[in-house]
C-alpha positions in Angstrom: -81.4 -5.3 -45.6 -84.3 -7.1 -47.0 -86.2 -5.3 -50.2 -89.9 -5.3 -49.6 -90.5 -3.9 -52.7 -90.2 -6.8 -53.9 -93.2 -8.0 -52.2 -96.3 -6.6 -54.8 -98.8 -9.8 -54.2 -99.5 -12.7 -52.1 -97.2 -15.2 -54.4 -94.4 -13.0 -53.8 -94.6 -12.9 -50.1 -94.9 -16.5 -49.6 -92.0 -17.2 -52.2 -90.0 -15.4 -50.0 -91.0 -16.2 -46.2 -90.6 -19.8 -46.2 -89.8 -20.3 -42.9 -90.0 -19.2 -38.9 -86.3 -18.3 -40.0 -87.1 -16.1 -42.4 -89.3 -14.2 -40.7 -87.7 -13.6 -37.8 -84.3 -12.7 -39.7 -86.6 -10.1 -41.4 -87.7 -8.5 -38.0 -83.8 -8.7 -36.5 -82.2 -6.5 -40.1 -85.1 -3.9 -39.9 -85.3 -3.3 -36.1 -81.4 -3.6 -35.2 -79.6 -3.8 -38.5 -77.9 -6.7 -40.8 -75.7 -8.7 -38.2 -74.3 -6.1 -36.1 -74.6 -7.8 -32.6 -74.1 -4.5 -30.6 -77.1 -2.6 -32.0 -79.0 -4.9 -30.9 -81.6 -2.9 -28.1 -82.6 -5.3 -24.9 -86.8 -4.5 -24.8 -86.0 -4.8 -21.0 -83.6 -2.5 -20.2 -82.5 -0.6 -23.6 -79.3 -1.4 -23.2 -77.2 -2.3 -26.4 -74.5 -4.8 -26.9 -76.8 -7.9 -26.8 -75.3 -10.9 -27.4 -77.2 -13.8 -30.1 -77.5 -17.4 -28.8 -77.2 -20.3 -30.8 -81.0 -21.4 -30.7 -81.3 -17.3 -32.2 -82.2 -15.8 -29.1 -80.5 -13.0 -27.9 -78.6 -12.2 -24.1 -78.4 -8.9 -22.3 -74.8 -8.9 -20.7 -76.4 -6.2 -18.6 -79.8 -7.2 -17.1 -78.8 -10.8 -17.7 -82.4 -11.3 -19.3 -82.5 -13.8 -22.5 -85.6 -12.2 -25.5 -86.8 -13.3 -28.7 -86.6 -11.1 -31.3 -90.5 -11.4 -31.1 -90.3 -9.1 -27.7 -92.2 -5.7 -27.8 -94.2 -6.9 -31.4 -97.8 -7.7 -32.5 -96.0 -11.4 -32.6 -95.0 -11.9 -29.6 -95.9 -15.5 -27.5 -97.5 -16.4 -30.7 -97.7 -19.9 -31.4 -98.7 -19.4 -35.1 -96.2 -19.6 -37.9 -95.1 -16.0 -38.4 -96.2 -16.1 -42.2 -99.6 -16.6 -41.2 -99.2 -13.1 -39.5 -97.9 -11.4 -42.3 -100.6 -12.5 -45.0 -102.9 -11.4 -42.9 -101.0 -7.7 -42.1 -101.0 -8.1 -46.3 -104.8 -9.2 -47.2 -106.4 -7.0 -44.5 -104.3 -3.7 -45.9 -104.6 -4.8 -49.6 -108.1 -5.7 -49.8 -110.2 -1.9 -50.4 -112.8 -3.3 -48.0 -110.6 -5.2 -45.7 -111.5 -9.4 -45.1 -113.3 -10.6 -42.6 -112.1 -13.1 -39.7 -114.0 -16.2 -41.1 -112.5 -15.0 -44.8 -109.3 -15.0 -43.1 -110.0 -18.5 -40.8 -110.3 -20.0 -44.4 -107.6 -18.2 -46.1 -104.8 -18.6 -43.5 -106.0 -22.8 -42.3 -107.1 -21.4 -38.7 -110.1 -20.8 -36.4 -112.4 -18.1 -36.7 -112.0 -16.7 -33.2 -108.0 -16.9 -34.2 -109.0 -15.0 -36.8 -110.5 -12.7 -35.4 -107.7 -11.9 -32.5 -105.3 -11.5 -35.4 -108.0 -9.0 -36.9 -107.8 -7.2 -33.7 -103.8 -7.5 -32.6 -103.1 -5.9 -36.5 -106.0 -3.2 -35.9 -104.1 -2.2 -33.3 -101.3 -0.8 -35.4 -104.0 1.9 -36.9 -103.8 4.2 -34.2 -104.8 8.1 -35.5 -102.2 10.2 -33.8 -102.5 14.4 -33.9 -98.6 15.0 -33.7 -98.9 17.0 -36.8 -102.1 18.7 -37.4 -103.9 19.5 -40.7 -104.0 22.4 -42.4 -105.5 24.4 -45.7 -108.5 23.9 -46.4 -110.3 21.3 -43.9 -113.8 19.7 -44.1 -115.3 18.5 -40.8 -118.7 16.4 -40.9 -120.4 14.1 -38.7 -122.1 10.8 -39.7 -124.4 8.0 -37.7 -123.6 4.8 -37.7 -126.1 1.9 -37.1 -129.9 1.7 -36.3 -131.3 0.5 -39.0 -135.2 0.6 -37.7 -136.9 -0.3 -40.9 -135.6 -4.1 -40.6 -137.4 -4.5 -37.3 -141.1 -5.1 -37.3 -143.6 -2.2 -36.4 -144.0 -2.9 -33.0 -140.4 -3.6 -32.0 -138.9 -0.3 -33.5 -137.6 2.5 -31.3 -139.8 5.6 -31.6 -138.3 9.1 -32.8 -134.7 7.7 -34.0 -134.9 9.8 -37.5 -132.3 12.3 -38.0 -129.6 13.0 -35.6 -130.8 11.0 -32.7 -128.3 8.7 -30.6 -131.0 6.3 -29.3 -130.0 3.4 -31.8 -127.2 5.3 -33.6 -123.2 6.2 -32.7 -122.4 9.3 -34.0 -118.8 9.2 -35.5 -117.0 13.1 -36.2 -114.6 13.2 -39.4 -112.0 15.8 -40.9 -110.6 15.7 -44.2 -107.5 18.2 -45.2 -107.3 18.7 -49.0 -103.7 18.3 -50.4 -102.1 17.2 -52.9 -99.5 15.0 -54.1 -96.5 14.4 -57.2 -97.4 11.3 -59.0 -94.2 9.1 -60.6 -94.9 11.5 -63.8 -93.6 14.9 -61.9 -98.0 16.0 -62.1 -99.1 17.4 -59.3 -102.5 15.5 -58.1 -105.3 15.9 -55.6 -105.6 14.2 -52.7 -107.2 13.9 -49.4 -106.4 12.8 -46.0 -109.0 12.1 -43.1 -109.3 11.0 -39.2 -112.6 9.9 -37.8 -113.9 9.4 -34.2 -116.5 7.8 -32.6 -117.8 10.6 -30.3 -120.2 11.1 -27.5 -122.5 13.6 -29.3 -122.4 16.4 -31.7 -122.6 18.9 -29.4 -120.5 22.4 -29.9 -118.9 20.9 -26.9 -117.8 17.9 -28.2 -116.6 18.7 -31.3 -114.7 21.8 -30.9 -112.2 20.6 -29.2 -111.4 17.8 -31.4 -111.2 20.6 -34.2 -108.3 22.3 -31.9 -106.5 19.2 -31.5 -106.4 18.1 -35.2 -106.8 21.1 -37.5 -104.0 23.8 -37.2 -104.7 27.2 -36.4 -105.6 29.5 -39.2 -106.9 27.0 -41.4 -110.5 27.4 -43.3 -113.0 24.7 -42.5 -116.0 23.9 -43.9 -119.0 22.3 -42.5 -122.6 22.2 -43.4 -125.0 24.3 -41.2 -124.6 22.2 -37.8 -125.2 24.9 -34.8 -121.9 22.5 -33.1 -119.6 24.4 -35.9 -120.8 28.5 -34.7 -117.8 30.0 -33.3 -115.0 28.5 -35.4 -114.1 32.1 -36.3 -113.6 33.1 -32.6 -110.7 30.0 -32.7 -108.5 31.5 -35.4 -110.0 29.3 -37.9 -111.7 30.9 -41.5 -115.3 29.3 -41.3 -117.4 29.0 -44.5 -120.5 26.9 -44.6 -122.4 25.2 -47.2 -125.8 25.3 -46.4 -127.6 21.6 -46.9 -130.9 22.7 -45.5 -131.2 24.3 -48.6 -130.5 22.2 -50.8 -127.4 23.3 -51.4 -124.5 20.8 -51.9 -122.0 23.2 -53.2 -120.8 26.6 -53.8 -117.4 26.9 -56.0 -115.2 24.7 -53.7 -117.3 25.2 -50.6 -118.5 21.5 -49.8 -118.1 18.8 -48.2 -118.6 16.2 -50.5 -115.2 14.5 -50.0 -115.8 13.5 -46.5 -119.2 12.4 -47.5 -117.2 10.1 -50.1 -115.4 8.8 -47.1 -118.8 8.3 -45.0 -120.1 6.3 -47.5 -116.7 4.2 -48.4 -116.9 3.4 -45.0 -120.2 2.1 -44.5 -120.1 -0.1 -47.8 -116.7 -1.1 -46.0 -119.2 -2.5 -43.0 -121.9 -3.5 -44.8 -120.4 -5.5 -47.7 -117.4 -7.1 -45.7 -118.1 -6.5 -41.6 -122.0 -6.6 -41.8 -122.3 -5.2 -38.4 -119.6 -3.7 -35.9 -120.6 -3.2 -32.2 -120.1 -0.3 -30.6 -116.8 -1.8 -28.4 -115.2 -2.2 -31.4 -116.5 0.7 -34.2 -113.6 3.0 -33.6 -111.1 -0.2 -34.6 -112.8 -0.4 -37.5 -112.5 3.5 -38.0 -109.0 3.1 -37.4 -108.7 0.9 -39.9 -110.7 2.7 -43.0 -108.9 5.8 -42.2 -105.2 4.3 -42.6 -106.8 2.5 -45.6 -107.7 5.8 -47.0 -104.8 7.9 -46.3 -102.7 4.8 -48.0 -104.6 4.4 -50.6 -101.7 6.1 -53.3 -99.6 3.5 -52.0 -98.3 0.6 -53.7 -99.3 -3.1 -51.9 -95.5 -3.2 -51.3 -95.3 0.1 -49.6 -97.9 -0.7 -47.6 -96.9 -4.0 -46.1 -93.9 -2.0 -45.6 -95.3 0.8 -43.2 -97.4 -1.7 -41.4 -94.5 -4.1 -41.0 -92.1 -1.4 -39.4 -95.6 -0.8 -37.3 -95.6 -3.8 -36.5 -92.1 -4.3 -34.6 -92.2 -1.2 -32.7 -90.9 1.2 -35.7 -92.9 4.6 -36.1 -92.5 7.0 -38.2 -94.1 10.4 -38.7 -97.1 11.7 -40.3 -95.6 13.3 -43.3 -93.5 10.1 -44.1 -97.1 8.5 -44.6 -98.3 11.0 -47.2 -98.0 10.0 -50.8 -94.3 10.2 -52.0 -92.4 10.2 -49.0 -92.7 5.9 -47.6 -89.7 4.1 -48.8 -90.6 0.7 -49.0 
């Protein structure tokens, strides 16, 4: 099986994937294994026992169908060279603000708009999944994304927009469970892990909800003084509140200063690299800062690891993402 831990920088990738070949042998040993023909799963039918072709294409003996390895992956009917794909799965994981498509058209020798679809096809691998829920100590805040009024001139501005309105603005919802981690030394660290959500408002109605889906029951959240958050404590949850109107930010280790850190990684995320993000596509771009943060502890090998295994169809769980437990 091939070593991607070996694979800490751009030179290293590129050493190594030379070829179409390459690539694809890559994909064949981690989704079915070094050359064992009958572990080999058709994507059709699932059946195993799939014979290999001379041209490298496989056979199903049983639904008679002929695949590339290619079938049921980000890759497949491209007509790019597969490296192409996975610098970009590398740049737009490594890079703490991710790259833009025309950073990548110039990078990678390709169009903008191909750019871009890439961009979009490897977003796709971010999805935030509640299959195990957080727990501890769990801060919830909401943020407002867009809107910017004071760039437009006087008379073209949208009146009453300050604050918490939606009129120009998307409101996006975010929880972050504190945790912590063992570093390589045996210490035991801080850390933090988030999800985030475009949402339709911040109503009590809205929010709630999400809280149940994501946050385990019994756990103590924190929130500032938003009405949405009343009746937390009638859910199971322990509620304590740090009270922003006034003017406070923090009381012992009542705050929510660490989502707020996340809030404003984020933005400087869209406005230093993105610029602007429509609304279509915000919750991609969520996607994407949130695996970025929960990743961060990660080596660049590691990384390009988990999102390669993504990549062909190979999930893992939750827990295998936190810090410690990914084996490259």
């Amino acid at each position: 099986m091939i070593n991607f831990k070996k694979f800490n920088s751009i030179i290293s990738l590129t050493s190594y994937f030379t070829s179409d070949e390459k690539c694809k042998q890559a994909i064949v040993e981690s989704r079915w294994g070094v050359g064992n023909e009958q572990d080999v799963v058709c994507p059709y039918c699932g059946k195993h026992h799939c014979k290999m072709s001379k041209n490298g294409r496989f056979h199903c003996t049983e639904c008679n169908k002929n695949f590339s390895c290619l079938v049921g992956t980000i890759f497949e009917n491209t007509k790019l060279p597969l490296i192409k794909w996975f610098v970009a799965m590398y740049l737009i994981s490594s890079h703490k603000k991710g790259v833009s498509s025309h950073q990548l058209s110039r990078d990678l020798s390709v169009t903008q708009s191909t750019a871009w679809y890439m961009l979009q096809k490897i977003r796709l691998l971010y999805p935030q999944s509640d299959a195990e829920a957080f727990g501890g100590t769990v801060e919830c805040d909401e943020v407002y994304i867009g809107g910017k009024e004071k760039w437009k001139h006087k008379s073209m501005r949208t009146p009453k927009t300050q604050g918490r309105s939606t009129k120009t603005k998307t409101p996006v919802f975010g929880m972050m469970e504190r945790s912590t981690f063992t570093n390589s030394k045996g210490e035991v660290e801080p850390i933090t892990y988030v999800h985030a959500f475009v949402v339709e408002n911040t109503n009590r109605a809205t929010l709630q909800p999400i809280i149940q889906q994501f946050v385990a029951d019994g756990s103590r959240i924190i929130t500032d003084e938003l009405s949405a958050y009343n009746g937390l404590a009638d859910l199971g949850y322990t509620h304590a509140v740090v009270a922003h109107g006034a003017e406070e930010y923090a009381n012992g280790d009542v705050f929510t200063n660490s989502i707020e850190g996340f809030w404003s990684h984020f933005r400087r995320m869209i406005s230093g690299c993105y610029h602007d993000v429509s609304d279509e596509h915000l919750q991609q771009y969520i996607d994407e800062a949130v695996y970025r943060w929960n990743t961060r502890k990660m080596s660049e090998s590691e990384r390009f690891a988990h999102m390669f295994d993504k990549s062909i169809g190979l999930v893992r769980k939750w827990s295998e993402i936190r810090v410690g437990l990914v084996a490259a």
